[in-house]
N, C-alpha and C positions, 0 to 999 in steps of 0.2 A: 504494500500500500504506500502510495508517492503522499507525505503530509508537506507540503508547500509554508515554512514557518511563517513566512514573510505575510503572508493571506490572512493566515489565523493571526497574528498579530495587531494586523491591522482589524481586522474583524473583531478583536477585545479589545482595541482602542476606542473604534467606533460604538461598542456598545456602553464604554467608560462613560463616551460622552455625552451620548442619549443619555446615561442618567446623570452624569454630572448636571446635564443641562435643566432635567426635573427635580432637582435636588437642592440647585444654588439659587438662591432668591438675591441674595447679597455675597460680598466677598469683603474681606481684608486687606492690608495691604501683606499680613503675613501668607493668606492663599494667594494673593494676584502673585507675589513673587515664587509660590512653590510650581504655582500650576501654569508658569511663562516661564520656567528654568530663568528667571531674569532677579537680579538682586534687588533688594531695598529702594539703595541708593538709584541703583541706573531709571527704578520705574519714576519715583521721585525726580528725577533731573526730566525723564525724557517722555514720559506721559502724566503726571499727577501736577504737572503745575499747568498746563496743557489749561486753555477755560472751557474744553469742552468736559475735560472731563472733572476739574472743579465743580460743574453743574450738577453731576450726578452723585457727587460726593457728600454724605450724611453724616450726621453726628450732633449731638450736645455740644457746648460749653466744654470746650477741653477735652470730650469723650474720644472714644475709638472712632476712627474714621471707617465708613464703609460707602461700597459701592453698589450700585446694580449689577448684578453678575452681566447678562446679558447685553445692557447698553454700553457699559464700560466695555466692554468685549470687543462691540461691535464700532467704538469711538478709537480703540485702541488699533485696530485695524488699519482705520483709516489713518490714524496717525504714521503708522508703519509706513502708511503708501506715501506718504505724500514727501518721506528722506529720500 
C-alpha cells in the first residue's frame, strides 16, 4: 500500500484549521505569535501598530489585548501583500 505522507499531512492541517477556525473567536498576541511561527516583537513592529489592525484590537484599561481571530487574519494578509 503506497501512503503519500505529504497528502495526509496536509489533509490534518487542513482539518486543524476547519477547527481552529470554529474554535477561535478571539486570539492573543501570545497565539497570533505561536500560530504565524512569527515573534512578539516582529508582529508588534510589523502588523499591531498597523491602524487597520488597531481597529480590531480589544481590551480594558491596561487589560490583555485581543483580537478577532478571523478579521485580524484576514487584515494581516493583506498586510503581507502589500511588502
Amino acid at each position: 500500500m503506497n501512503v503519500n505522507q505529504a497528502e495526509i499531512r496536509s489533509y490534518i492541517n487542513q482539518k486543524l484549521e476547519e477547527q481552529l477556525k470554529e474554535a477561535l473567536f478571539t486570539w492573543d498576541l501570545d497565539q497570533m505569535s505561536k500560530r504565524t511561527c512569527m515573534s512578539k516583537t516582529f508582529l508588534e513592529n510589523e502588523f499591531l501598530h498597523d491602524s487597520r489592525m488597531r481597529l480590531l484590537e480589544r481590551r480594558k484599561a491596561k487589560g490583555k489585548r485581543f483580537w478577532f481571530y478571523e478579521e485580524s487574519k484576514q487584515v494581516m494578509r493583506e498586510i503581507m501583500d502589500e511588502w
